[in-house]
N, C-alpha and C positions, 0 to 999 in steps of 0.2 A: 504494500500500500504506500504511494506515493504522498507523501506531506506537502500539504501547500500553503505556503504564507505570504503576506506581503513583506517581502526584503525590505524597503522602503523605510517599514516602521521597525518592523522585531530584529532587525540587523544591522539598526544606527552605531551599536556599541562593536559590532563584530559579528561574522556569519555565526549563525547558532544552528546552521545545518552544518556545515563541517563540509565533507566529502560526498554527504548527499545533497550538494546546494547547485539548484535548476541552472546558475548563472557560472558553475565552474569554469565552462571554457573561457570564460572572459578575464577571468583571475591571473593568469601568464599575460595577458597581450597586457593589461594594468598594470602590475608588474615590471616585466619590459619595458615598458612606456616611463613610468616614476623613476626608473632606473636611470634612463639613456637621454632623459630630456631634462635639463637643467631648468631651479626654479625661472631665473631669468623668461629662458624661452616659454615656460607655462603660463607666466604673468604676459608676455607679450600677445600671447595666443588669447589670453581673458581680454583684454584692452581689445585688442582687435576686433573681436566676436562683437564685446557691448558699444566697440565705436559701429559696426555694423549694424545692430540692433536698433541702436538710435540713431541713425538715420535714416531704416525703414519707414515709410510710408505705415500711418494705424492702419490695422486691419481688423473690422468690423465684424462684429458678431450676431446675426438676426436671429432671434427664437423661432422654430418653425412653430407655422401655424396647427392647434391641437385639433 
């Protein structure tokens, strides 16, 4: 029987599936990635994104009709 939880909330502190956790394969490439990329380069990569963000055009959200 497969466990299913939101990661999100019950694994803010740390995975608490361990080796049964749905999102394992992604654990090495993170990993890897925190390793090989200095903080520098992570900050530059955030600025960049929210200098992006904010200068997207708003995008609008209509309730469909019930």
């Amino acid at each position: 029987m497969e466990q299913t939880i939101n990661c999100a909330e019950a694994c803010v502190n740390g995975c608490v599936l361990g080796d049964k956790c749905p999102n394992i394969e992604f654990k090495a490439a993170t990993s890897k990635f925190i390793e090989e990329t200095s903080l520098d380069q992570m900050l530059e990569m955030a600025e960049e994104r929210l200098r992006k963000k904010m200068t997207e055009p708003p995008k609008w959200v209509f309730p469909e009709d019930s």
